[in-house]
N, C-alpha and C positions, 0 to 999 in steps of 0.2 A: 477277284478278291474284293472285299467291302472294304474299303480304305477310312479309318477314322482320323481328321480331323482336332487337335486337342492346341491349346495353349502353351506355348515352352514356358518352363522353370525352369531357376537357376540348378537343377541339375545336369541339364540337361547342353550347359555350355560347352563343354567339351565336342560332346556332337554337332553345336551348332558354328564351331571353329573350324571341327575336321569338314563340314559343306563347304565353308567357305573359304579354307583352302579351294577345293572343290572347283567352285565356282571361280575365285582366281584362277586359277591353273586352265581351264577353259577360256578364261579370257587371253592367255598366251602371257599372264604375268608372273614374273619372277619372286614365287614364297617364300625361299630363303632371303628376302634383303630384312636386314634386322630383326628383332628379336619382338613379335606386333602380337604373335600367337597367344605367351599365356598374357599380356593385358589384356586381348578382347575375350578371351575366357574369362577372366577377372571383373569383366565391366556385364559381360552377358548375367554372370550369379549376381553381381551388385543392381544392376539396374533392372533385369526383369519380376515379373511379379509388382512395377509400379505401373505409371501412365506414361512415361519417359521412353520408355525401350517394351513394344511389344512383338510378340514374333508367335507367331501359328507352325504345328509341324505336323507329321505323320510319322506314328511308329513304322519300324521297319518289321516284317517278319524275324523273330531270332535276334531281335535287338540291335541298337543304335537307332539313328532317324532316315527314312525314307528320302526326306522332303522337308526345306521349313521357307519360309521368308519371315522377313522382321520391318517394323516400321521406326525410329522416330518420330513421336511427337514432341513439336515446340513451338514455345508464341509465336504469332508472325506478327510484324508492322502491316495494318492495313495500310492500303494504297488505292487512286484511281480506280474504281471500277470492280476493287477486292475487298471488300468488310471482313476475312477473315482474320481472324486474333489468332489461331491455333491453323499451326498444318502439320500434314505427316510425310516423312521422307523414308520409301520403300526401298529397301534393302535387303540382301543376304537370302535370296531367290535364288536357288538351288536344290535339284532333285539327284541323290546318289547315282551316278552313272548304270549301275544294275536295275533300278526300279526306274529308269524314265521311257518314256511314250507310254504311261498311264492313265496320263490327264491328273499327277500329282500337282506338278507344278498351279495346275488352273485350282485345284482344291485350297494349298495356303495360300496363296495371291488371293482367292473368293474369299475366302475367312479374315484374311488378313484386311480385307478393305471392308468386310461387314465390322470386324470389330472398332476401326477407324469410324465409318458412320454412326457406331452405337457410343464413342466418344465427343462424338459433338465433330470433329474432324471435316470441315468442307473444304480441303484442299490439299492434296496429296500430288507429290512428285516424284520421277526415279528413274533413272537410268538405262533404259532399252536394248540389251542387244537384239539384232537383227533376229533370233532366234523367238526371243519374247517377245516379238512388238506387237507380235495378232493377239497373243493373249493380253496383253495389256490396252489394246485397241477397246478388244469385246469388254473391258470392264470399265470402257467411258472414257482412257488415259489417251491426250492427243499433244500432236509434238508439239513443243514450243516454239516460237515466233519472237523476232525481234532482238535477240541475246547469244551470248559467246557465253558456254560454260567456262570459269573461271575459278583459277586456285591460288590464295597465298599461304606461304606458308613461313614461319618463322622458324627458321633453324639450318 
């Protein structure tokens, strides 16, 4: 099959919700704790389509989406050794359980890091499972050093 490659738009949130469900649910986490669904459907139609929230998919055959990942970009504080002002945080890397071992996933991840370098973007970060990390190896992505991922949260 010729797999094409395309930009999500905000129509297109609802599918990029139901992946990541998707993708939760492979990670062994719990999708029903609160009610998170339709905000990130409501944030995917608000923020896509700018330079804030972008995300690459593939049609599925017969409708909905194949495949998508998404990036943030946001300023970053240079530091030592880093002159980047902008970086991008990869995200929401999930291929539908029926269309995977296609080489879909390497198709949005590929597109989604060329559309990053075609925004100025020299530094991008994300979250590897064990599953993804050869693919994310081959596109330059290498573990971190030095640091404890960490979360605060207020609430």
């Amino acid at each position: 099959m010729n797999w094409t490659v395309r930009a999500a738009v905000p129509s297109d949130a609802e599918e990029l919700v139901r992946l990541r469900v998707v993708m939760f649910e492979a990670m062994g986490r719990d999708v029903t704790l609160g009610d998170w669904q339709r905000p990130a459907a409501d944030m995917f139609r608000r923020e896509l389509g700018g330079t804030g929230l972008i995300a690459t998919v593939v049609d599925a055959p017969g409708g909905g989406l194949a495949a998508c990942a998404a990036a943030f970009v946001r300023p970053d504080m240079p530091r030592p050794g880093d002159t980047a002002e902008v970086m991008g945080h990869v995200h929401n890397v999930c291929t539908d359980p029926v269309w995977r071992r296609r080489g879909l996933a390497r198709l949005v991840v590929t597109a989604l890091v060329e559309q990053l370098d075609a925004l100025g973007v020299t530094k991008s970060d994300l979250h590897a499972s064990e599953d993804g990390r050869s693919l994310y190896e081959s596109l330059g992505y290498k573990p971190r050093h030095g640091g404890v991922e960490m979360v605060r949260r207020l609430s």
